[in-house]
ZAKEBA-881197 format. One record per residue (C-alpha): residue number from 1; z, x, y. Coordinates in Angstrom, 3 decimals. Example, Ala and Ser with C-alpha at 12.3 -4.5 7.8 and 13.67 -1.06 7.14 Angstrom:
2
+-----+----------+----------+----------+
: seq :        z :        x :        y :
+-----+----------+----------+----------+
:   1 :    7.800 :   12.300 :   -4.500 :
:   2 :    7.140 :   13.670 :   -1.060 :
+-----+----------+----------+----------+
REM end
This chain:
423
+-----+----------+----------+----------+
: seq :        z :        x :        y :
+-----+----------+----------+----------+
:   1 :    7.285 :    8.918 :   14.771 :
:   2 :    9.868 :   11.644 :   13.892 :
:   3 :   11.999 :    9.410 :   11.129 :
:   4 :   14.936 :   12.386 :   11.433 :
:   5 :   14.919 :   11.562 :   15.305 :
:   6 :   15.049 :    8.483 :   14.683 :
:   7 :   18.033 :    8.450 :   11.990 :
:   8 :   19.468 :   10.836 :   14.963 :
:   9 :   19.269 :    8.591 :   17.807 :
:  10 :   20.920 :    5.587 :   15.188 :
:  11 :   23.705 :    7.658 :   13.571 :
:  12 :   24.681 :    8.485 :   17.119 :
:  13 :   24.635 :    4.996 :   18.404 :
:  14 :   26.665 :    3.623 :   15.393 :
:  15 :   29.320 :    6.760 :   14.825 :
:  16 :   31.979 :    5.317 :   16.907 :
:  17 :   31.740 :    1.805 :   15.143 :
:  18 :   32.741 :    3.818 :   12.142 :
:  19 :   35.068 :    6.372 :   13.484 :
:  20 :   37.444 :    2.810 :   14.536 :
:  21 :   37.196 :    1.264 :   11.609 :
:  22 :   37.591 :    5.299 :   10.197 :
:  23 :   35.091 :    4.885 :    7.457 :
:  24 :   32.526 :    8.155 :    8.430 :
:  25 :   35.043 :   10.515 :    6.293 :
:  26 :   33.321 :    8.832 :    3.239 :
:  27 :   29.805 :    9.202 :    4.957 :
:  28 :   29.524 :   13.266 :    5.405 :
:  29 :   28.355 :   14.728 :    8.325 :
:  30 :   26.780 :   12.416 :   10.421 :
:  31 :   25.646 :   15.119 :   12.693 :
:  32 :   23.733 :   16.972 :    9.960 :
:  33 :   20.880 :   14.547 :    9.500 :
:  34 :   19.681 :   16.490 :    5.992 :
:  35 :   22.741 :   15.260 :    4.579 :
:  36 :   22.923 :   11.650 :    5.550 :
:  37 :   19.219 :   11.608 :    4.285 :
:  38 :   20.551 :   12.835 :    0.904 :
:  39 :   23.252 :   10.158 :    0.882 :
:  40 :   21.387 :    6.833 :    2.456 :
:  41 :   18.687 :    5.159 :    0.903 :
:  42 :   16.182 :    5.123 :    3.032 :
:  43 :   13.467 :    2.665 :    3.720 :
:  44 :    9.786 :    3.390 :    4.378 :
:  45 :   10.686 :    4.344 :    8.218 :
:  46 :   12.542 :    7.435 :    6.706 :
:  47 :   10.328 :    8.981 :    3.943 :
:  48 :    7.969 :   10.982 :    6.661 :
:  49 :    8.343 :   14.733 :    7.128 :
:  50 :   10.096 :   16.163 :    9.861 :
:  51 :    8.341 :   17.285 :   13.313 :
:  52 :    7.058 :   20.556 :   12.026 :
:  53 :    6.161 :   21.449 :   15.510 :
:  54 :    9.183 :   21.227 :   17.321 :
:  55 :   11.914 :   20.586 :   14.482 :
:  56 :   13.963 :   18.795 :   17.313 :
:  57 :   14.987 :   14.896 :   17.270 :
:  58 :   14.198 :   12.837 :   20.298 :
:  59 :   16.628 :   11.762 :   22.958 :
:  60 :   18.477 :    8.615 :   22.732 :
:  61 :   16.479 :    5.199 :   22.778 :
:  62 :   13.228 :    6.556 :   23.975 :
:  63 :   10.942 :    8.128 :   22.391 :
:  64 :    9.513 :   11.246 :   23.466 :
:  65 :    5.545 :   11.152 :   23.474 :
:  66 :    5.293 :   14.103 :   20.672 :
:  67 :    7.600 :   12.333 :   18.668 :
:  68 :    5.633 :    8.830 :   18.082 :
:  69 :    4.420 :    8.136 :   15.098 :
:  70 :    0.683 :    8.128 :   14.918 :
:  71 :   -2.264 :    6.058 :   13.461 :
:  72 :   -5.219 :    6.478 :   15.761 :
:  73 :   -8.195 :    5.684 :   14.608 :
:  74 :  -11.668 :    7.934 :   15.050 :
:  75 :  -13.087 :   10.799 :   13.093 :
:  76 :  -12.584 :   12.887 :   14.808 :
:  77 :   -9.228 :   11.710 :   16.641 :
:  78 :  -10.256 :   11.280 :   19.795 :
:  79 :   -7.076 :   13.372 :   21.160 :
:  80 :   -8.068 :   15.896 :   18.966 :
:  81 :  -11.075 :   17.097 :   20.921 :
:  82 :  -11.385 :   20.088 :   22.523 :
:  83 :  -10.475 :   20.260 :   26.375 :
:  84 :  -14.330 :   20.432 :   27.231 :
:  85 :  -15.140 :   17.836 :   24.812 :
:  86 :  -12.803 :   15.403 :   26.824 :
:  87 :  -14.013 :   16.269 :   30.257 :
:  88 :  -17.288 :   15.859 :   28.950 :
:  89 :  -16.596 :   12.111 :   27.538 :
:  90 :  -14.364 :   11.299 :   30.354 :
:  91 :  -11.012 :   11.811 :   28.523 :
:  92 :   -9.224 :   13.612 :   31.249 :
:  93 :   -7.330 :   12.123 :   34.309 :
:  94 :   -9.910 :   14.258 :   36.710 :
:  95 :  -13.198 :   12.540 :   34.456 :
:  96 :  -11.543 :    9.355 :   33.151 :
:  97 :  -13.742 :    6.146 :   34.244 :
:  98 :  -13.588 :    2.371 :   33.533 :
:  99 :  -16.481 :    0.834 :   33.545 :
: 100 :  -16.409 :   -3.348 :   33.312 :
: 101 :  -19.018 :   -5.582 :   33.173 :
: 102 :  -19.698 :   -9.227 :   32.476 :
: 103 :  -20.515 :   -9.501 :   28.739 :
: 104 :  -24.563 :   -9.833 :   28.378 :
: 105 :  -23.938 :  -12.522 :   25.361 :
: 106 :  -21.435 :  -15.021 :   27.070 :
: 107 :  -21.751 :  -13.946 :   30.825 :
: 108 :  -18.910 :  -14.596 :   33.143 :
: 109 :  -20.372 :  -15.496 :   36.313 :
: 110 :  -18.651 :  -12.492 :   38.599 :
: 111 :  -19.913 :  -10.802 :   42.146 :
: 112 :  -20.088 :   -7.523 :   40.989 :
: 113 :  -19.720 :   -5.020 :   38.016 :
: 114 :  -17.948 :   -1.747 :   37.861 :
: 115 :  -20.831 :    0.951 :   36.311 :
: 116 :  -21.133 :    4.202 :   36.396 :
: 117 :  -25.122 :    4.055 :   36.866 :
: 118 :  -23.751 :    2.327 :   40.237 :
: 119 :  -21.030 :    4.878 :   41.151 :
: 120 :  -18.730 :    1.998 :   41.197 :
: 121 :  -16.569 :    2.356 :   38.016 :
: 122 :  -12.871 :    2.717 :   38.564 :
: 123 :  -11.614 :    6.137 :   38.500 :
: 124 :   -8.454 :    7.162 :   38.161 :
: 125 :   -7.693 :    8.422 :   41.403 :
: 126 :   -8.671 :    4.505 :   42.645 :
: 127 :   -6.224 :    3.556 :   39.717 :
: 128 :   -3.249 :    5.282 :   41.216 :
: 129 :   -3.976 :    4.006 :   44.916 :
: 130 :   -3.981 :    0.751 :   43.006 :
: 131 :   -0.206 :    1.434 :   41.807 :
: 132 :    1.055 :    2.271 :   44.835 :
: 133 :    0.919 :   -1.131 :   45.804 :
: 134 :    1.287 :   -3.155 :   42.549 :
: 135 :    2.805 :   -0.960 :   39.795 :
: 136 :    5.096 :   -1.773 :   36.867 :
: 137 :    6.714 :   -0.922 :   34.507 :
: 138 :    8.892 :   -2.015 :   31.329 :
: 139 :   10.426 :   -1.120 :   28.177 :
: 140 :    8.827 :   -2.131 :   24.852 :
: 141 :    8.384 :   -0.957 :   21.294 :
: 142 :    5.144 :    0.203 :   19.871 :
: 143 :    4.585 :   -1.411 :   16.382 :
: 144 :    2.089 :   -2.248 :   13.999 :
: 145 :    0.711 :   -5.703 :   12.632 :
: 146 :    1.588 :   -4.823 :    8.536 :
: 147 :    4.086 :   -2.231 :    9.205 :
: 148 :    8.440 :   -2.902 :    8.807 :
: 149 :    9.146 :    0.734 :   10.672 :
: 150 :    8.446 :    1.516 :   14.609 :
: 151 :    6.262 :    3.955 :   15.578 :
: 152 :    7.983 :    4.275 :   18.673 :
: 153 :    9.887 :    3.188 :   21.881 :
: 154 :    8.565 :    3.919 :   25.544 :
: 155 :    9.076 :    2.635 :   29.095 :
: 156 :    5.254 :    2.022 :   30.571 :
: 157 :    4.161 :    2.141 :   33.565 :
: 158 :    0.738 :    1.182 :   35.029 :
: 159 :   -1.451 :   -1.307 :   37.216 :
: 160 :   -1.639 :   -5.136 :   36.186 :
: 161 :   -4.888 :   -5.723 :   34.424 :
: 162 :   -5.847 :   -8.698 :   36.950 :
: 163 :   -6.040 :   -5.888 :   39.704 :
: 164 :   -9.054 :   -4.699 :   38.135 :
: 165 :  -10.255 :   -8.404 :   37.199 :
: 166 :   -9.864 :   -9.162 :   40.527 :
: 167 :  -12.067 :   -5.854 :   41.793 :
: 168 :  -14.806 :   -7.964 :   40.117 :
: 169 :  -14.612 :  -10.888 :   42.618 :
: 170 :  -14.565 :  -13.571 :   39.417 :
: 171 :  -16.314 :  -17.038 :   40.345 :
: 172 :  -16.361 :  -19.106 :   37.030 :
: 173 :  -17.336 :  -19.228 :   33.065 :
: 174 :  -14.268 :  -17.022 :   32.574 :
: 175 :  -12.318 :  -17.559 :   29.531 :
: 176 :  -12.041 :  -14.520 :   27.959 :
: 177 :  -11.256 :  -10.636 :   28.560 :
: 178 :  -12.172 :   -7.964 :   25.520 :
: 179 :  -12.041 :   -4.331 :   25.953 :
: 180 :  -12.439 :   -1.051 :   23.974 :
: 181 :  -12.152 :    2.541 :   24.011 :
: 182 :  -13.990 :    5.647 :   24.022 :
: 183 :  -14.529 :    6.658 :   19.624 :
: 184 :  -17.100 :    8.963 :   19.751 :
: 185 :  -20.291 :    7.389 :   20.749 :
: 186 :  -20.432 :    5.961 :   17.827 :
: 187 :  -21.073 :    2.095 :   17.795 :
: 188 :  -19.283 :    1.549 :   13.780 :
: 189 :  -15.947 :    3.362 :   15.020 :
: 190 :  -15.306 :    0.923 :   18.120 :
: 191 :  -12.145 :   -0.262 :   18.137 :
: 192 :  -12.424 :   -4.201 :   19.739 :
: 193 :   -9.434 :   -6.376 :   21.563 :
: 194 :   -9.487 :   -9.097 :   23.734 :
: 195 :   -6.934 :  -11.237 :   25.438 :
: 196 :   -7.087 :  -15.146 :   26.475 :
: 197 :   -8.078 :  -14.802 :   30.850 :
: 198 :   -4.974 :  -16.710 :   31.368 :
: 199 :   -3.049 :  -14.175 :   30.017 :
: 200 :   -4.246 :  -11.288 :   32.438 :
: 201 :   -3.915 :  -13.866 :   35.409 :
: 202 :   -0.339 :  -14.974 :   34.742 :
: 203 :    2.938 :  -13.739 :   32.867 :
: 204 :    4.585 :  -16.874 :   30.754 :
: 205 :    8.103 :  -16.406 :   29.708 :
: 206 :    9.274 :  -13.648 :   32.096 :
: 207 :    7.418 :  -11.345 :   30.521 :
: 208 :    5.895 :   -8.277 :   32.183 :
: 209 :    2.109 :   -8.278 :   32.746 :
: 210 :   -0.507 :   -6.667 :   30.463 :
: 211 :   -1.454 :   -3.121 :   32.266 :
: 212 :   -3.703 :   -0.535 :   32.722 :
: 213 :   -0.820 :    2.357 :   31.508 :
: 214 :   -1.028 :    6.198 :   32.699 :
: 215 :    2.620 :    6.932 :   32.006 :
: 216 :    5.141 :    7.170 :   29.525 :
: 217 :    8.827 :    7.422 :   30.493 :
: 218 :    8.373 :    8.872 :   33.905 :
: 219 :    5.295 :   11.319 :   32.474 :
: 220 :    1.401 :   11.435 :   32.812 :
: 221 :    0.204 :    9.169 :   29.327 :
: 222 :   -0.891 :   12.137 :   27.181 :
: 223 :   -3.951 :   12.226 :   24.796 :
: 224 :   -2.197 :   11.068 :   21.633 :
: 225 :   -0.755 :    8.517 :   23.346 :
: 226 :   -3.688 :    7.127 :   24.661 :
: 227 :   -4.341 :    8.896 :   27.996 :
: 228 :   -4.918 :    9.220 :   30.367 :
: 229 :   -5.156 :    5.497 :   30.226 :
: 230 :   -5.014 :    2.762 :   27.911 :
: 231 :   -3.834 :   -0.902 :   27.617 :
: 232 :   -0.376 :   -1.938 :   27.189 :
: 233 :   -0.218 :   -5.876 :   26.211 :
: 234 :    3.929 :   -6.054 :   26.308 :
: 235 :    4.155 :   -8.997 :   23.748 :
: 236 :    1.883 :   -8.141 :   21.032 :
: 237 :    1.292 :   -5.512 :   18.288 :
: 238 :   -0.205 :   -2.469 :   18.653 :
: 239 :   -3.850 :   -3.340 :   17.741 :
: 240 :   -3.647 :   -5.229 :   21.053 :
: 241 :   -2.977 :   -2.185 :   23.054 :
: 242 :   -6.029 :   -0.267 :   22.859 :
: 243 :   -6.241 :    3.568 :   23.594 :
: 244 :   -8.312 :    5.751 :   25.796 :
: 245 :   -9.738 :    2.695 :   27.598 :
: 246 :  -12.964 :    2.858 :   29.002 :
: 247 :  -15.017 :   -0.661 :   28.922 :
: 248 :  -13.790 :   -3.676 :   29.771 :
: 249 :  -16.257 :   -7.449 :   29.645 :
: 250 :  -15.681 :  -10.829 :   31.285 :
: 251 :  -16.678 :  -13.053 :   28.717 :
: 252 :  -17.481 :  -16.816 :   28.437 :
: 253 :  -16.529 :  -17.097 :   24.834 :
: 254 :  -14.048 :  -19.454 :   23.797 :
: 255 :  -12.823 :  -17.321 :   20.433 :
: 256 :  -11.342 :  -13.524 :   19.939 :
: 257 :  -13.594 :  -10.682 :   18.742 :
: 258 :  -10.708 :   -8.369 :   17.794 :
: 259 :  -11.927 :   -6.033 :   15.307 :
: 260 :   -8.636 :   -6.980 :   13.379 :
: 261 :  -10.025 :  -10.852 :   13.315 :
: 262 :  -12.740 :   -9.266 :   11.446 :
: 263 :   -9.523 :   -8.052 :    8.307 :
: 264 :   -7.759 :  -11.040 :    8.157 :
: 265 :   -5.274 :  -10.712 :   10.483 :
: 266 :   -3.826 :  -13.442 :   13.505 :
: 267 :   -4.937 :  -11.668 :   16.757 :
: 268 :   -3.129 :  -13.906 :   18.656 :
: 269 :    0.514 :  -13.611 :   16.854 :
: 270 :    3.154 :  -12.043 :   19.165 :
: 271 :    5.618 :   -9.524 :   17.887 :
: 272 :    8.299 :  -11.032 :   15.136 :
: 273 :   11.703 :  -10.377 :   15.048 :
: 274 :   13.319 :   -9.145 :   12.133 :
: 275 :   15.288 :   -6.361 :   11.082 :
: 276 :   15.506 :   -3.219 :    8.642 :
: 277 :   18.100 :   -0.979 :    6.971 :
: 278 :   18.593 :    2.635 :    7.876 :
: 279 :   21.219 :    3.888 :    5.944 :
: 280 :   23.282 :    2.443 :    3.216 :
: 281 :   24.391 :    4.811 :    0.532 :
: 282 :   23.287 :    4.587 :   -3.232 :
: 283 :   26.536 :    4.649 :   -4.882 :
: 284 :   30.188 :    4.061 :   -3.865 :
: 285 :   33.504 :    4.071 :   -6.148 :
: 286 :   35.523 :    0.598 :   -6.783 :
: 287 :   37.272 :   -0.308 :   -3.897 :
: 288 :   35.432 :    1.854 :   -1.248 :
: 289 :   33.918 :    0.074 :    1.712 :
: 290 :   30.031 :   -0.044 :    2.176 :
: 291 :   28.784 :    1.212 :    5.128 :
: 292 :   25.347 :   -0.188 :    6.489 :
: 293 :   23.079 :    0.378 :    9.432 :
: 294 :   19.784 :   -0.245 :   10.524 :
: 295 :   17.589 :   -1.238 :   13.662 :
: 296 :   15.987 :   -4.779 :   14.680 :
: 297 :   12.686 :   -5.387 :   16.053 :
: 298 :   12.896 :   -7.879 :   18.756 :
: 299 :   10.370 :  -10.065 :   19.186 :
: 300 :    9.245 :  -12.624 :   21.469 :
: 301 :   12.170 :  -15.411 :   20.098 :
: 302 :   14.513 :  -12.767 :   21.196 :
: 303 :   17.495 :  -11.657 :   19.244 :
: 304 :   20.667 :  -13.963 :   18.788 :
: 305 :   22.494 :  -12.011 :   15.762 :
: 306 :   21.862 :   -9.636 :   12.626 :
: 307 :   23.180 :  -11.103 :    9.166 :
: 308 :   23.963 :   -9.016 :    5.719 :
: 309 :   24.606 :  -10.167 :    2.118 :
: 310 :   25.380 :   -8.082 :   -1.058 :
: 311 :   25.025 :   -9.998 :   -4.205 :
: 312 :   25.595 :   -8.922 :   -7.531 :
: 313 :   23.013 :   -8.575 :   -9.702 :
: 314 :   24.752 :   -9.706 :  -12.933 :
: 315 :   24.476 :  -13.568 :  -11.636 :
: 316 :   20.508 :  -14.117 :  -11.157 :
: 317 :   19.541 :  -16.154 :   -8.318 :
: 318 :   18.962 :  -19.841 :   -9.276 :
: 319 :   15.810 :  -21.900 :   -7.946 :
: 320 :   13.323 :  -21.458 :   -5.806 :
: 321 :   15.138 :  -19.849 :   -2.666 :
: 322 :   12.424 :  -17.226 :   -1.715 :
: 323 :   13.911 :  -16.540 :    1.486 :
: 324 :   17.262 :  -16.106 :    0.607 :
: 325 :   18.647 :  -18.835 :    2.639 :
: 326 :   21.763 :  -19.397 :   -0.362 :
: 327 :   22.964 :  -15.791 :   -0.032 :
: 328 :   26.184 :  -15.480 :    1.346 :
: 329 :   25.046 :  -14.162 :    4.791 :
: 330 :   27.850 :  -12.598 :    7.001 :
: 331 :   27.369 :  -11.215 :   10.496 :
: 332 :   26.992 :   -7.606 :   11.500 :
: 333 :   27.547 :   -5.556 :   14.817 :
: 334 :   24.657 :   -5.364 :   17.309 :
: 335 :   25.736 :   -2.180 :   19.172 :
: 336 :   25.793 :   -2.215 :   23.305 :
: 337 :   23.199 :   -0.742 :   25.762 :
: 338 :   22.498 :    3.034 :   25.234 :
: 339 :   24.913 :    5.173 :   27.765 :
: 340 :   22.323 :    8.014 :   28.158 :
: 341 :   18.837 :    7.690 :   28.905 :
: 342 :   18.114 :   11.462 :   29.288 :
: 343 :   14.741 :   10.207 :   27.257 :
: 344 :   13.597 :    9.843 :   31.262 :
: 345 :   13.557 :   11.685 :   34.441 :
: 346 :   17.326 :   12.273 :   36.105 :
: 347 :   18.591 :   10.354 :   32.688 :
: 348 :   18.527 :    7.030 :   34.860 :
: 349 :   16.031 :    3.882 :   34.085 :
: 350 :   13.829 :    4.102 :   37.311 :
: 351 :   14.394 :    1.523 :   40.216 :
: 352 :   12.345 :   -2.239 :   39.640 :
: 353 :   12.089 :   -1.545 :   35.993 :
: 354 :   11.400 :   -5.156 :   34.455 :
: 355 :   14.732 :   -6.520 :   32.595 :
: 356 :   17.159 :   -4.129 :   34.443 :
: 357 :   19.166 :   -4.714 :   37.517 :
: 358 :   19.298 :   -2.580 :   40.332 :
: 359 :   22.226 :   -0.196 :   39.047 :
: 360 :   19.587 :    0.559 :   35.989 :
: 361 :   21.724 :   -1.713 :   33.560 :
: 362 :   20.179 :   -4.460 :   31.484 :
: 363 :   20.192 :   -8.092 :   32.755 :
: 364 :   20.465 :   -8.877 :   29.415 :
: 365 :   20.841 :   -7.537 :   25.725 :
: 366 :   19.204 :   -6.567 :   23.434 :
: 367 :   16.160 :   -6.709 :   25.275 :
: 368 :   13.320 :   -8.139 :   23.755 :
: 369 :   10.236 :   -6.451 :   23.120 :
: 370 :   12.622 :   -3.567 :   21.909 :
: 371 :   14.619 :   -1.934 :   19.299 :
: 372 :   18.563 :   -3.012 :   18.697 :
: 373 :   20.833 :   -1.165 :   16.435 :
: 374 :   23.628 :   -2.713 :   13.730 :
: 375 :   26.444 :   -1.288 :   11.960 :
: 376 :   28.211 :   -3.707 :    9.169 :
: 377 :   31.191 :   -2.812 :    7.156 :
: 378 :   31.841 :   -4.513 :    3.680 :
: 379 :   34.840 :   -4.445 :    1.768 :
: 380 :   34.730 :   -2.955 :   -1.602 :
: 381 :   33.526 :   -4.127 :   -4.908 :
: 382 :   34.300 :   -4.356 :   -8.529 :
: 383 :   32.219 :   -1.763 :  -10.969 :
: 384 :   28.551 :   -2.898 :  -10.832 :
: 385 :   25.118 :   -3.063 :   -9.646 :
: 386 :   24.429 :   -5.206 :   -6.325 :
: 387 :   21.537 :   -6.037 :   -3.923 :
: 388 :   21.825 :   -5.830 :    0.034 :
: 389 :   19.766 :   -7.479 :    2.510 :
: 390 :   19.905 :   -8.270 :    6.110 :
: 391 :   18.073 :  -10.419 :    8.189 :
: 392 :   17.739 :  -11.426 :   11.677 :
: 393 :   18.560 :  -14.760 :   13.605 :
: 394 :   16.540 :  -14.995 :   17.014 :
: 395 :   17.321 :  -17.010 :   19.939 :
: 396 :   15.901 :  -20.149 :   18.418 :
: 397 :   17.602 :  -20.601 :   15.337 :
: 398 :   15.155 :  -19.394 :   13.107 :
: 399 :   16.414 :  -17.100 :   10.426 :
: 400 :   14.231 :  -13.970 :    8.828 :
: 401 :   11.197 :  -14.363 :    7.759 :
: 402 :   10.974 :  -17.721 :    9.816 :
: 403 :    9.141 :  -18.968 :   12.144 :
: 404 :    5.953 :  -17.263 :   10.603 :
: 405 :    6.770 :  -15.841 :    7.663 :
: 406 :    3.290 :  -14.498 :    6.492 :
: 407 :    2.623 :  -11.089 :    6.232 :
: 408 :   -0.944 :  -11.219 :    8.475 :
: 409 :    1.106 :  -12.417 :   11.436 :
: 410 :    3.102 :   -9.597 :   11.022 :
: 411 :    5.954 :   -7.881 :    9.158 :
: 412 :    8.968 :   -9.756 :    8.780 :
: 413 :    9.656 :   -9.556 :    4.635 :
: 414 :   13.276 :   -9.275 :    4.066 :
: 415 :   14.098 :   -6.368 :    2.261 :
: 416 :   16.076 :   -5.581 :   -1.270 :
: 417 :   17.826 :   -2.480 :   -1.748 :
: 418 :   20.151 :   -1.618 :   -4.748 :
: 419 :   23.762 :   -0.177 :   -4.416 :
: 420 :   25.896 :    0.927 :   -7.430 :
: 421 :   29.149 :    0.759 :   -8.105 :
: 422 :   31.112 :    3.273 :  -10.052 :
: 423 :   34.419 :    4.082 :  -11.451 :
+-----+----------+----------+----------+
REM end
């Protein structure tokens, strides 16, 4: 993801906080995004190079395709094959084919497989019939399992995934769906996921259903994205959402086979929210009030408010308070809904997008499964070094790191930055 886009799209969302409470004066120009990055200290989400391709900073909210950040696996990439190459492998929407069958091991007992060698595997022409009939689609925030930065924001659009179960005319000794994509022909760079049958069948919590995606705000899923097809599981990390789809398996086993079960990490943990600091500058005079931002992930809990604290490091914490639960936490701003979408089509959020209303306005914010921006303004402090944190509180109560504060369920650590005061 382009981190200068991204520190564009914030700066723009949270300049008229600061223009009321007229604090940007001792910011700089917030439209030159060079200069805020020499003033705020950045987190890891804003130490990547610029888009060297384009130079130019996404739209507001969404993220253009080019401008996601990237961490494909393969070697090579696989959307870094030439345009025979992908014909040839079935990366293209005129070759692209998804073959599923019941898994040979643990066999789901099902009417009928989709194979090539049978000239019955799903195509995507039969995909897009498919969506006229049962398409969705939904905003949500691509994110990694160990990482505290997005890689980017999309709306998705695609078929449910039980549409294609279903093609399969499923009888019993069903418990389990796992899927990969197309890495070369080579059986050591297969990327694995699965997902719990129930899952595909049903969506728990008002949440949109896992998919079959081919686009990406309002355009065709390109190849670094994924296309033309992948899996978008709305809930869940990245890992989950496998690219360049093109074998599915009905399965009898009882236990995941994610190739990330095989590193340590909970396959089944749903996204966390937490949140992160964009800007907050490195040194201020006495008196002068401290500007922060930053984003929040939300996760499944939702997102009830965003908490800061600035401490002063001459007093060292006492005890054992790991989580910072003693800090002196005060409340931030969430910011409101985006007024420009011109990320999509006509600028408007499309008709029967899931979590908007028919004018195109959220039923609710922030949404979850998304990004939310904050703005805080402290008051000033005597001469001296000081630590600031934030932290999120979801919908349940439970305060940053919490409910599942370890790292292989997912990033939530709070962070630490330094701010100096001077004379």
């Amino acid at each position: 993801m382009n981190p200068f886009g991204f520190l564009a799209e914030h700066s723009q969302l949270t300049r008229r906080l600061f223009i009321r409470a007229g604090v940007v004066a001792g910011f700089g120009p917030w439209t030159d995004l060079p200069n805020l990055e020499a003033v705020v200290q950045p987190n890891q989400s804003t130490k990547r190079a610029k888009n060297e391709k384009t130079g130019a900073f996404p739209d507001p909210y969404f993220t253009k395709q080019g401008d996601f950040r990237d961490i494909s696996r393969g070697d090579p990439l696989p959307h870094t094959l030439s345009e025979a190459k992908k014909r040839e492998v079935g990366l293209t929407r005129e070759t692209w084919q998804l073959e599923v069958f019941s898994d040979p091991n643990h066999p789901a007992n099902i009417h009928k497989q989709l194979t090539k060698t049978e000239n019955s595997a799903l195509d995507f022409a039969a995909l897009l019939k498919l969506g006229e009939k049962h398409s969705v689609r939904f905003p949500k925030v691509m994110t990694c399992l160990n990482l505290g930065c997005p890689l980017g924001m999309g709306l998705w659009e695609g078929v449910p995934l039980r549409e294609i179960v279903k093609l399969t005319q499923p009888k019993d000794s069903l418990r389990r769906l796992f899927y990969h994509g197309y890495h070369n022909n080579d059986p050591k760079q297969v990327f694995r996921s699965s997902l719990a049958i129930g899952r595909v069948w049903e969506d728990p919590f008002d949440l949109p259903p896992v998919i079959l995606c081919y686009r990406l705000n309002g355009e065709w899923l390109d190849s670094e994205r994924g296309g033309p097809v992948r899996i978008i599981v709305p809930e869940d990390y990245g890992f989950k959402s496998v690219k360049w789809i093109s074998h599915l398996y009905l399965t009898n086993l009882a236990t995941a086979n994610d190739t990330y079960a095989e590193q340590g990490n909970d396959v089944e943990s749903p996204m966390k929210t937490f949140s992160a600091t964009l800007s907050l500058p490195k040194e201020v005079k006495v008196g002068e009030k401290i500007v922060a931002t930053g984003y929040a992930q939300v996760g499944i809990a939702g997102l009830a408010k965003v908490q800061v604290s600035i401490e002063s490091n001459e007093f060292p914490r006492q005890g054992d308070d790991p989580h910072f639960t003693k800090a002196k936490w005060v409340d931030a701003q969430l910011l409101k809904p985006p007024e420009n979408w011109s990320s999509l089509p006509g600028g408007k959020i499309p008709a029967n997008t899931h979590g908007f209303d028919a004018m195109g306005k959220p039923k609710s914010w922030p949404l979850r499964l998304t990004n939310a921006h904050w703005g805080a303004i402290l008051p000033g402090l005597p001469k001296g070094k000081y630590t600031f944190r934030c932290r999120t509180i979801d919908e349940k109560g439970h305060a940053q790191p919490g409910p599942r504060p370890f790292r292989n369920s997912g990033h939530s650590k709070i962070e630490s930055l330094v701010v100096t005061v001077k004379d």
